[in-house]
N, CA, C and O atoms as CSV, one atom per row, in Angstrom:
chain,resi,resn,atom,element,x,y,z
A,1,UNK,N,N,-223.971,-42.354,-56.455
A,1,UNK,CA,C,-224.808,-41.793,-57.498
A,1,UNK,C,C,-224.734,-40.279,-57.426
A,1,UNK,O,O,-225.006,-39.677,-56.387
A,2,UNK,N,N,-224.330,-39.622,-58.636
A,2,UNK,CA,C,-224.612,-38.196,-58.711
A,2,UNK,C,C,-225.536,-37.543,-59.086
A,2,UNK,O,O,-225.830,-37.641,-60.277
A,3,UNK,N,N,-226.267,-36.713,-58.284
A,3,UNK,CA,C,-227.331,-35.683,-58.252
A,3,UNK,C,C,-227.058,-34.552,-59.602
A,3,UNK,O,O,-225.928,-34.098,-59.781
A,4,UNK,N,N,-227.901,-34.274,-60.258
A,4,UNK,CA,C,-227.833,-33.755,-61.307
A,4,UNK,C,C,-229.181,-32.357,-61.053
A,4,UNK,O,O,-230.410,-32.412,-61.061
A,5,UNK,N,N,-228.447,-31.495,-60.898
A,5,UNK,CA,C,-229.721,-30.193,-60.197
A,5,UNK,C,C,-229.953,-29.583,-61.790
A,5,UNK,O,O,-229.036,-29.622,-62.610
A,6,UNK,N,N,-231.381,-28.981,-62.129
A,6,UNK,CA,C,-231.869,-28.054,-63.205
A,6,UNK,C,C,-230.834,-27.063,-63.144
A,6,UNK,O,O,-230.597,-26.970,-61.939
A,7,UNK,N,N,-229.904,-26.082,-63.904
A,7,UNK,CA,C,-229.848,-24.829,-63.671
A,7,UNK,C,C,-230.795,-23.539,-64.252
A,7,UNK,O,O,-230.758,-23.277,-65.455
A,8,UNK,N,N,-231.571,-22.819,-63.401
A,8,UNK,CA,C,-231.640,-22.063,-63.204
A,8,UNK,C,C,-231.062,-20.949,-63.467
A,8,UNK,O,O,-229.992,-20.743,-62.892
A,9,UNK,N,N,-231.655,-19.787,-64.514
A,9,UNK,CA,C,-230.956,-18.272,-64.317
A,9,UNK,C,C,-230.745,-17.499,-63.060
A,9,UNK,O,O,-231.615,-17.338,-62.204
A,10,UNK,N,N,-229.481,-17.013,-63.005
A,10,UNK,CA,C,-229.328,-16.204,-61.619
A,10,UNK,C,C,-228.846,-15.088,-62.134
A,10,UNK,O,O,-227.803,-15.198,-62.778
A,11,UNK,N,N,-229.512,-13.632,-61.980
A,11,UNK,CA,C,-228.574,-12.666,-62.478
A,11,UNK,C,C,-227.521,-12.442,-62.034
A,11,UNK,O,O,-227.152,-12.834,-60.926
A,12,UNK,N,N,-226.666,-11.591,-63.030
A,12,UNK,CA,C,-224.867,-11.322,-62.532
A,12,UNK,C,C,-224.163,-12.407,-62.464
A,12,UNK,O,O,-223.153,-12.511,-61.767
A,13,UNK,N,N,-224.700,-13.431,-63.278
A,13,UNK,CA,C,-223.335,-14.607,-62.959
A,13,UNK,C,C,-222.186,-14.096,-63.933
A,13,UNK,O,O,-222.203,-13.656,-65.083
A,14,UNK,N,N,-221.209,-14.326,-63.026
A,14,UNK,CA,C,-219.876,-13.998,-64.217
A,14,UNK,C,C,-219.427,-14.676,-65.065
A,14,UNK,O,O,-219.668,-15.880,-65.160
A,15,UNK,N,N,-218.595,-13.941,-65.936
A,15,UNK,CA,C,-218.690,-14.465,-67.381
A,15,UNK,C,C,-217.274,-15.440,-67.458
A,15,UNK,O,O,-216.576,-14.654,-68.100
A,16,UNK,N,N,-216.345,-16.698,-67.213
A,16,UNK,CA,C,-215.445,-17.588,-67.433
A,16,UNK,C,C,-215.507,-17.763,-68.620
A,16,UNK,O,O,-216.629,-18.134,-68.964
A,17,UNK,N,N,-214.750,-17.658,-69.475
A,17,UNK,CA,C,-214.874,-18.064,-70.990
A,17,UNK,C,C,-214.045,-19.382,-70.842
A,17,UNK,O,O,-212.832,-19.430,-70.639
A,18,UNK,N,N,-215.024,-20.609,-70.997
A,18,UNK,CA,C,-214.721,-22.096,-71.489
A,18,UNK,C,C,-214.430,-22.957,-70.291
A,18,UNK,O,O,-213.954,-24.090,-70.223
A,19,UNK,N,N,-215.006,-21.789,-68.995
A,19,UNK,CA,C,-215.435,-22.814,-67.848
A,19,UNK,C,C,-217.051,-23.082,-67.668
A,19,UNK,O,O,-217.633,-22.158,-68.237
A,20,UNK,N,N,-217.950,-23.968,-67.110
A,20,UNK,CA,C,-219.448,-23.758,-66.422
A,20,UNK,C,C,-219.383,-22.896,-65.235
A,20,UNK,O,O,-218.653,-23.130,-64.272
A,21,UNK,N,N,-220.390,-21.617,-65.366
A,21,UNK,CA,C,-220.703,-21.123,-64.253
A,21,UNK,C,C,-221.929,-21.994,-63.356
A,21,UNK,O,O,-223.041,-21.947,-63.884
A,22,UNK,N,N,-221.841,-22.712,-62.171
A,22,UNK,CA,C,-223.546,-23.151,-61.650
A,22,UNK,C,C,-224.222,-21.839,-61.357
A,22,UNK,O,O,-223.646,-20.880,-60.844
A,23,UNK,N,N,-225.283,-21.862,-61.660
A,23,UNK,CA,C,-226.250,-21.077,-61.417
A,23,UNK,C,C,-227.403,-21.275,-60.781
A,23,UNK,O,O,-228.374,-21.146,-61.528
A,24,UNK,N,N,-227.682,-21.572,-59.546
A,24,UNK,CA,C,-228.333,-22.541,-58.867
A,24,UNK,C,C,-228.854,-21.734,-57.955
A,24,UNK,O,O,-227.925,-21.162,-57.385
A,25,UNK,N,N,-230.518,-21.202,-57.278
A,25,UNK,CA,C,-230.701,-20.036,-56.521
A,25,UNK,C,C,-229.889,-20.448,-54.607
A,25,UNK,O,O,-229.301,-21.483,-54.294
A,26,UNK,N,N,-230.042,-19.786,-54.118
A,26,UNK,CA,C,-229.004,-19.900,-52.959
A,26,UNK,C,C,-227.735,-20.106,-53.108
A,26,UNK,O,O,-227.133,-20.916,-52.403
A,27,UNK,N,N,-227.066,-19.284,-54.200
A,27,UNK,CA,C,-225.629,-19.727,-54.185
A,27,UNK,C,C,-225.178,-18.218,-54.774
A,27,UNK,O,O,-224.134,-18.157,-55.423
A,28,UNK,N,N,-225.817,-17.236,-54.588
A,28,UNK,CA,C,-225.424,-15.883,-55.360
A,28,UNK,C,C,-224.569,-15.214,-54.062
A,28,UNK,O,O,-224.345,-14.004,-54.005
A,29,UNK,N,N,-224.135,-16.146,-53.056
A,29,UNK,CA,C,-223.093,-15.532,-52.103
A,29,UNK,C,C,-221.669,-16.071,-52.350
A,29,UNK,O,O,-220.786,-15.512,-51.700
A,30,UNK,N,N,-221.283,-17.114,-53.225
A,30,UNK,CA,C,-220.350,-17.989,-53.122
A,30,UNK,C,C,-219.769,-17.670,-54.820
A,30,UNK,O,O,-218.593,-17.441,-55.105
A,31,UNK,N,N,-220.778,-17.720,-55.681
A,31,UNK,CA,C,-220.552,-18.028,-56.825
A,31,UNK,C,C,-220.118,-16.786,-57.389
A,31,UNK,O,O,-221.148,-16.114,-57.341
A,32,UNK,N,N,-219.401,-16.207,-57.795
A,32,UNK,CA,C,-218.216,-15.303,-58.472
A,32,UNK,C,C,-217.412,-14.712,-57.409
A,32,UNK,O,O,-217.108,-13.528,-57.551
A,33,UNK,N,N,-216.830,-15.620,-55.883
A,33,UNK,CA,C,-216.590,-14.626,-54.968
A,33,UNK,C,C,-215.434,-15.111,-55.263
A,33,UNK,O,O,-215.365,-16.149,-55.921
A,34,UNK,N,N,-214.030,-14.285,-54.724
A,34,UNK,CA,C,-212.684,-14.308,-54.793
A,34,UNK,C,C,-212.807,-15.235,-53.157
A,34,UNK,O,O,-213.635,-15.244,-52.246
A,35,UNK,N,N,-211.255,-16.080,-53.473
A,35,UNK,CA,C,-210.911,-17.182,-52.244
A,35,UNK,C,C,-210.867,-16.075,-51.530
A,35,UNK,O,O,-211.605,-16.353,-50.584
A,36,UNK,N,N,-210.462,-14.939,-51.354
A,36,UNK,CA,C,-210.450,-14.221,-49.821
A,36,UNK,C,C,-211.991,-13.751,-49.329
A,36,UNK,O,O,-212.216,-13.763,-48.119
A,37,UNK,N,N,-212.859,-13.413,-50.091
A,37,UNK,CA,C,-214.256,-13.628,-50.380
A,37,UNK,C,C,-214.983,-14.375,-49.547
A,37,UNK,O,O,-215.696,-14.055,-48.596
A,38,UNK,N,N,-214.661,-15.632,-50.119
A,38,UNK,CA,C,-214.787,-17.146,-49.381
A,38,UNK,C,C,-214.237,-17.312,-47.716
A,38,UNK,O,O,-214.979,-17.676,-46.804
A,39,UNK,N,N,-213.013,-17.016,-47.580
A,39,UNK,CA,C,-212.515,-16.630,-46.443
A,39,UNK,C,C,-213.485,-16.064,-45.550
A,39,UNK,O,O,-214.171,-16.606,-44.684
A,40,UNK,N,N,-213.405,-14.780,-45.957
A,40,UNK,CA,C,-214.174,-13.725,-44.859
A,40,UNK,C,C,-215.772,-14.863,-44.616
A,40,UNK,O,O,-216.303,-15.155,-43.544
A,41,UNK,N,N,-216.038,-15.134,-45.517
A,41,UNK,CA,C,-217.421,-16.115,-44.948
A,41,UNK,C,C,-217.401,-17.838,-44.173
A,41,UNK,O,O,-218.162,-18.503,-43.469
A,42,UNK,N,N,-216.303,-17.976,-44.689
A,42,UNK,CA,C,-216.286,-19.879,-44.120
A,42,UNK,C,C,-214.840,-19.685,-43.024
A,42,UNK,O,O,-214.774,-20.672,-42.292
A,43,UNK,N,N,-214.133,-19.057,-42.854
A,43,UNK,CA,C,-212.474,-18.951,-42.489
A,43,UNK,C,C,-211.514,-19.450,-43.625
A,43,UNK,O,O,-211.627,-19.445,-44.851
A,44,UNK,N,N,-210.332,-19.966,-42.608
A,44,UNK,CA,C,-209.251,-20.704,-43.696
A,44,UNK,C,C,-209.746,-21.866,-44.077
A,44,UNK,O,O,-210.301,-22.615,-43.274
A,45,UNK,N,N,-209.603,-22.150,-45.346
A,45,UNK,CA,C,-210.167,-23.404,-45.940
A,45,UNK,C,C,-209.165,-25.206,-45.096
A,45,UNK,O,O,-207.969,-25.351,-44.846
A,46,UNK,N,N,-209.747,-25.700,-45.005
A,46,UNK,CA,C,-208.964,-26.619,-44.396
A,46,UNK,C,C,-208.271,-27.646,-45.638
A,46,UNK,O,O,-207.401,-28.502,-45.477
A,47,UNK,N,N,-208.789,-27.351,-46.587
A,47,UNK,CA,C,-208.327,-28.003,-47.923
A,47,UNK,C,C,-207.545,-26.748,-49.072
A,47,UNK,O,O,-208.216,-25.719,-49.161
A,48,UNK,N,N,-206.451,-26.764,-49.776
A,48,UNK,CA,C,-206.418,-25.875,-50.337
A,48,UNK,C,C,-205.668,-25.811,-52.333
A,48,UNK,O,O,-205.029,-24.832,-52.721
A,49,UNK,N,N,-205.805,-26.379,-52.759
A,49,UNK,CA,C,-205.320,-27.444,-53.858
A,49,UNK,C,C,-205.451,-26.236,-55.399
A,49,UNK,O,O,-206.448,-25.591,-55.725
A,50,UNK,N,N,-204.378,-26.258,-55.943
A,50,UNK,CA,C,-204.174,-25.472,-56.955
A,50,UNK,C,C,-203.709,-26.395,-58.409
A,50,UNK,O,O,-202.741,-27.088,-58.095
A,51,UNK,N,N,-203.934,-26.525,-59.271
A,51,UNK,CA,C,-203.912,-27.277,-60.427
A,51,UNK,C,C,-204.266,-26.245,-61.506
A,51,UNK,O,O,-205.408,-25.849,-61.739
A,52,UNK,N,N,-202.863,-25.759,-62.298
A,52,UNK,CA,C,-203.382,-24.802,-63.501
A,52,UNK,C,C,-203.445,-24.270,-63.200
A,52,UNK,O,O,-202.771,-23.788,-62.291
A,53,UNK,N,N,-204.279,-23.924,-63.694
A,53,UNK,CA,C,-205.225,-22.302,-63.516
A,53,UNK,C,C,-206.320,-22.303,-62.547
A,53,UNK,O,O,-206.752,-21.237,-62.111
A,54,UNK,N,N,-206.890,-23.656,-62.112
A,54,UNK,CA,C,-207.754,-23.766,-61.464
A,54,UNK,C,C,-207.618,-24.016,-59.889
A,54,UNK,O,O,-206.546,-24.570,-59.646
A,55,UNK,N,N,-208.440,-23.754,-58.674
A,55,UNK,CA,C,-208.197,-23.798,-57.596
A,55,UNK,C,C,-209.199,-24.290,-56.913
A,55,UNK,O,O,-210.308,-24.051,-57.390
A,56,UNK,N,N,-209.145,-25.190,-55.492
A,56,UNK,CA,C,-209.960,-25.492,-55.257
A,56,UNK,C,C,-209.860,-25.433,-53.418
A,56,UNK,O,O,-208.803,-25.572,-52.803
A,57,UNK,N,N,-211.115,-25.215,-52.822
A,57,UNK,CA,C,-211.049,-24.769,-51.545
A,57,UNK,C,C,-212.189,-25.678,-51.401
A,57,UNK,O,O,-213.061,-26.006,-52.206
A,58,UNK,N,N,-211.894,-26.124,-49.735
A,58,UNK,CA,C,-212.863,-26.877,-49.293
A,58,UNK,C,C,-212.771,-26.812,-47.603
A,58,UNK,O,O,-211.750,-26.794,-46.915
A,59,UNK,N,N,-213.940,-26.786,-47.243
A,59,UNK,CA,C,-215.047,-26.636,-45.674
A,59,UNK,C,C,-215.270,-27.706,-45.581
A,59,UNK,O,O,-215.865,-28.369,-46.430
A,60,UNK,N,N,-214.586,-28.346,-43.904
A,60,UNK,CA,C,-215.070,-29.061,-43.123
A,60,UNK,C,C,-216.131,-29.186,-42.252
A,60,UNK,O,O,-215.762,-28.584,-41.244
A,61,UNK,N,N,-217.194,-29.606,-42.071
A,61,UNK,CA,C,-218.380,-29.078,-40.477
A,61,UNK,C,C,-218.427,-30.570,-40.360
A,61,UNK,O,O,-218.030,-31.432,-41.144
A,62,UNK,N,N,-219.126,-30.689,-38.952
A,62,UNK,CA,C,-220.095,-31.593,-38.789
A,62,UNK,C,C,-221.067,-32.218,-39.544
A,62,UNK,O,O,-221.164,-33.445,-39.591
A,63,UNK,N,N,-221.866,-31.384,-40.198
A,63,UNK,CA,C,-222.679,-31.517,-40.827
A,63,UNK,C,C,-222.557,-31.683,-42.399
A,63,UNK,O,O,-223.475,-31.811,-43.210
A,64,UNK,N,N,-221.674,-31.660,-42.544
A,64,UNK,CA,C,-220.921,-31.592,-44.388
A,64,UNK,C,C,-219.917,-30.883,-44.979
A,64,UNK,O,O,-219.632,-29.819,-44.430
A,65,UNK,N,N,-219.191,-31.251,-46.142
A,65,UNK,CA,C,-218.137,-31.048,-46.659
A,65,UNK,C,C,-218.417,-30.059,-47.544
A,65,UNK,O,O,-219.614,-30.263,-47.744
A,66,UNK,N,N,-218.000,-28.763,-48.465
A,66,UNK,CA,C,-218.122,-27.905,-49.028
A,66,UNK,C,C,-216.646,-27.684,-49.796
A,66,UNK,O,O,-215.484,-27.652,-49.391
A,67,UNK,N,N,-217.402,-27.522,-51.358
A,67,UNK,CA,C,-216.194,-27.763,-52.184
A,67,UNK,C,C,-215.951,-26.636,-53.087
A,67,UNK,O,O,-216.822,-26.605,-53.957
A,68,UNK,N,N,-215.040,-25.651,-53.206
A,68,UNK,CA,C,-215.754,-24.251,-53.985
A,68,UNK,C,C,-214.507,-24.445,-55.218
A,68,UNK,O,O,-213.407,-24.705,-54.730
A,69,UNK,N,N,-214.538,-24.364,-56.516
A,69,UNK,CA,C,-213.910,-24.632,-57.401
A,69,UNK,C,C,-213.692,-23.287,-58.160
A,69,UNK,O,O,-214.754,-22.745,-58.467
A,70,UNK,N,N,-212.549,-22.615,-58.537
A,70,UNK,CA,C,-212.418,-21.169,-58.590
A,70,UNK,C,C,-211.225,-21.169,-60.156
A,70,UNK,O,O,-210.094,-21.653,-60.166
A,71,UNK,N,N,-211.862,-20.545,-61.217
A,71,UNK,CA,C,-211.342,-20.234,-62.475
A,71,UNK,C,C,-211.001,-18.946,-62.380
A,71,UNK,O,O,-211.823,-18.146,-61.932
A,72,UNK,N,N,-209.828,-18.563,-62.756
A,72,UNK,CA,C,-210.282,-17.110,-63.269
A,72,UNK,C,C,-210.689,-16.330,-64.586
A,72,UNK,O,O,-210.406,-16.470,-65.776
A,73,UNK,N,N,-211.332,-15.610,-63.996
A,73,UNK,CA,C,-212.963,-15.068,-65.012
A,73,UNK,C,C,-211.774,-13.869,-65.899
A,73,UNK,O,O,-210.555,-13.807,-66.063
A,74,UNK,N,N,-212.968,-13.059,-66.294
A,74,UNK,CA,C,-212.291,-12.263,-67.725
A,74,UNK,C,C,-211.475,-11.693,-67.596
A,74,UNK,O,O,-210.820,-11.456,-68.611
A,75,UNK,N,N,-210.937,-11.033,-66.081
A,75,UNK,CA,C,-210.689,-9.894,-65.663
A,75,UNK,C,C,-208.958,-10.684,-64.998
A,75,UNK,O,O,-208.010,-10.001,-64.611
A,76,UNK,N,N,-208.979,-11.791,-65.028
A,76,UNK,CA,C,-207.410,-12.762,-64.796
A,76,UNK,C,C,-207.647,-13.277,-63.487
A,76,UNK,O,O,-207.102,-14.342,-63.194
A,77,UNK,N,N,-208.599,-12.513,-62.387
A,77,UNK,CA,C,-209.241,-12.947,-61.005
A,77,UNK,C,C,-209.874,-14.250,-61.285
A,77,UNK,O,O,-210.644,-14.647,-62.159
A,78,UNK,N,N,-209.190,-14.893,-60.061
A,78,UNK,CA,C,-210.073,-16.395,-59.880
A,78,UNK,C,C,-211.433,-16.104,-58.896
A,78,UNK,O,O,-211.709,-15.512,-57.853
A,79,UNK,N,N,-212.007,-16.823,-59.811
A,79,UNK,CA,C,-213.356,-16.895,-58.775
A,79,UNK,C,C,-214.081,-17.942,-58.743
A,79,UNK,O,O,-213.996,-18.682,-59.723
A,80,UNK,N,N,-214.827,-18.252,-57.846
A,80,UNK,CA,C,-215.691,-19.361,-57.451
A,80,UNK,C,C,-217.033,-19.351,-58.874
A,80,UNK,O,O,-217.728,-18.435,-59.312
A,81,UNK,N,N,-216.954,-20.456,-59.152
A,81,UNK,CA,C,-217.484,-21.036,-60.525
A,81,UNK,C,C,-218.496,-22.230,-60.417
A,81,UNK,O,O,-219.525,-22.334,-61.084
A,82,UNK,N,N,-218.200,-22.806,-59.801
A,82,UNK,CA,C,-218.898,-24.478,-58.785
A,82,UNK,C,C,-218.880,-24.779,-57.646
A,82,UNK,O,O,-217.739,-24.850,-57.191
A,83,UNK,N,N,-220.039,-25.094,-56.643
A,83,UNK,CA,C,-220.151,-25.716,-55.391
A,83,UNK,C,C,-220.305,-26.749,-55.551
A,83,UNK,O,O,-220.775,-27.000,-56.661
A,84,UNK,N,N,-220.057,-27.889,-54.689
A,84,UNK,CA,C,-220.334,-29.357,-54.115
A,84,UNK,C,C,-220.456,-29.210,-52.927
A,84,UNK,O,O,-219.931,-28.339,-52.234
A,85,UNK,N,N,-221.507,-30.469,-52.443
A,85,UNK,CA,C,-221.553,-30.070,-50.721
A,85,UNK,C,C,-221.722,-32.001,-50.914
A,85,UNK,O,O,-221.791,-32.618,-51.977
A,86,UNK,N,N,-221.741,-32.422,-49.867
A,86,UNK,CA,C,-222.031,-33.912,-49.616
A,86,UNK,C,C,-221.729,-33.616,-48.216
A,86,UNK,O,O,-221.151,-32.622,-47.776
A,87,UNK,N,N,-222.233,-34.687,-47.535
A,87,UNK,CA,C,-222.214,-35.174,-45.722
A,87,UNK,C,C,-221.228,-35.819,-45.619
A,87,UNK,O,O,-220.746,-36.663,-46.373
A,88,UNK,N,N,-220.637,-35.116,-43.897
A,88,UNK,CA,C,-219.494,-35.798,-43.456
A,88,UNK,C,C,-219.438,-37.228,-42.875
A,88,UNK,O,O,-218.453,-37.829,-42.446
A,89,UNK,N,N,-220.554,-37.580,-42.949
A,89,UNK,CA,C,-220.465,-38.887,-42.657
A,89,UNK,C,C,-220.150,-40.350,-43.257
A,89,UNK,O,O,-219.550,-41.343,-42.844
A,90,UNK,N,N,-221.011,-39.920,-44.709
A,90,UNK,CA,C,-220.850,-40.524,-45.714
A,90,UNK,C,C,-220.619,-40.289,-47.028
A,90,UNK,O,O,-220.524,-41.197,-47.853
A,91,UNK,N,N,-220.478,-38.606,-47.398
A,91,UNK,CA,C,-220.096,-38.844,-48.636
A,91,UNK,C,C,-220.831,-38.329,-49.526
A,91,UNK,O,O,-220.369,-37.611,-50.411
A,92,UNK,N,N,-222.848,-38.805,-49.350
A,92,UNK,CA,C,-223.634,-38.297,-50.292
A,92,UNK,C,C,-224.115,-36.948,-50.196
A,92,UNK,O,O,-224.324,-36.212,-49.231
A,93,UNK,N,N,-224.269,-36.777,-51.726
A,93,UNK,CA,C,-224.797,-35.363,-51.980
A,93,UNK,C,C,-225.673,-34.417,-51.143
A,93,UNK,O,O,-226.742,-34.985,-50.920
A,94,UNK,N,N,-225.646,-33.635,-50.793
A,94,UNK,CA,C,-226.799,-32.811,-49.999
A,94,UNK,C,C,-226.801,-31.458,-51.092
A,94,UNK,O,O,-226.145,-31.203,-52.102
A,95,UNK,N,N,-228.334,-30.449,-50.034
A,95,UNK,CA,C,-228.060,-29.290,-50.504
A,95,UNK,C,C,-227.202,-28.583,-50.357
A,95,UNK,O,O,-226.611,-28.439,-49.287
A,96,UNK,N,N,-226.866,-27.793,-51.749
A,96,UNK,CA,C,-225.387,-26.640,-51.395
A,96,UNK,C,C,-225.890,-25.857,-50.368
A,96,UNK,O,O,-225.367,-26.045,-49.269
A,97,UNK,N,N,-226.746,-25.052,-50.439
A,97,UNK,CA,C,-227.367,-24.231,-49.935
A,97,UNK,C,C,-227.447,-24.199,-48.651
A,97,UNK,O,O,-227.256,-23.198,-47.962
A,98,UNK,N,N,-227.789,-25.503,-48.184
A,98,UNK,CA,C,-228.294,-25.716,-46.815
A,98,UNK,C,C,-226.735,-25.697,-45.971
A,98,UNK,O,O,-226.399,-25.250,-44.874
A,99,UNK,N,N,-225.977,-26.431,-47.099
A,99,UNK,CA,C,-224.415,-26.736,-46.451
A,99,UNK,C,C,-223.565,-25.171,-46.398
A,99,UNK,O,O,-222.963,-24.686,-45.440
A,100,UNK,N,N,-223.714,-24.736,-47.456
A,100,UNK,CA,C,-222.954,-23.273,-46.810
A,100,UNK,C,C,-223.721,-22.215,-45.701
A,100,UNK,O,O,-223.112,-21.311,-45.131
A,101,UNK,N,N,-225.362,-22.542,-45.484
A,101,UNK,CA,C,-225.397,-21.771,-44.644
A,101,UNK,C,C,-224.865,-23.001,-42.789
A,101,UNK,O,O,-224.582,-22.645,-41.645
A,102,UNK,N,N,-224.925,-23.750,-43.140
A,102,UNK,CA,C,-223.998,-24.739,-42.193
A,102,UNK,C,C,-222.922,-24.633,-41.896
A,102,UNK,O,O,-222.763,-24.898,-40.704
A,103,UNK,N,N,-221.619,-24.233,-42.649
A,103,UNK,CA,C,-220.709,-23.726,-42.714
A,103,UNK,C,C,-220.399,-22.196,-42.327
A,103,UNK,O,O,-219.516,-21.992,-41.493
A,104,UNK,N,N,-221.050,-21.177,-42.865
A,104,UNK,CA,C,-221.005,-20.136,-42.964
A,104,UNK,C,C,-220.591,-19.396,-40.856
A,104,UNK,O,O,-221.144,-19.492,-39.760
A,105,UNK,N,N,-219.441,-18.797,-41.377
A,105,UNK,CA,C,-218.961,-17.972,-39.581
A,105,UNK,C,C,-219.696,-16.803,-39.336
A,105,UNK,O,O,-219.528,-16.176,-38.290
């Protein structure tokens, strides 16, 4: 079953023309950051998957999986646009929030 969160205004979300930005509070560290961005905060992604135009990076822990989905915005830079987090155990949804500061080096 998928979790369906309110969004919320967050200022400075960047502008993707004809992607969804999430806008979700605890996520104004992740959400318009460049994959090297991402890097400097989680390391090398252990997942690393490119399709199109679109890119996708993903964090392994103990504690849960982290999924950062990266368009590039107006400027031709890809950037992080969507989080997913779910548990490594099984799969289901958790908080993003809680999972990147879980992740986070």
């Amino acid at each position: 079953m998928r979790v369906t969160y309110p969004q919320a205004p967050v200022p400075n979300t960047p502008n993707v023309p004809g992607v969804q930005v999430m806008q979700l509070p605890g996520l104004e560290t992740v959400i318009g950051a460049t994959a090297s961005q991402l890097s400097s905060q989680f390391g090398v992604a252990d997942l690393d998957v490119a399709e199109g135009d679109a890119r996708k990076l993903q964090y392994r822990g103990q504690a849960c999986v982290l999924e950062f989905y990266l368009y590039p915005a107006e400027n031709g830079v890809a950037i992080a646009t969507w989080v997913e987090a779910r548990r490594t155990s099984d799969g289901l949804d958790v908080d993003r929030a809680a999972c990147i500061q879980a992740l986070r080096r």
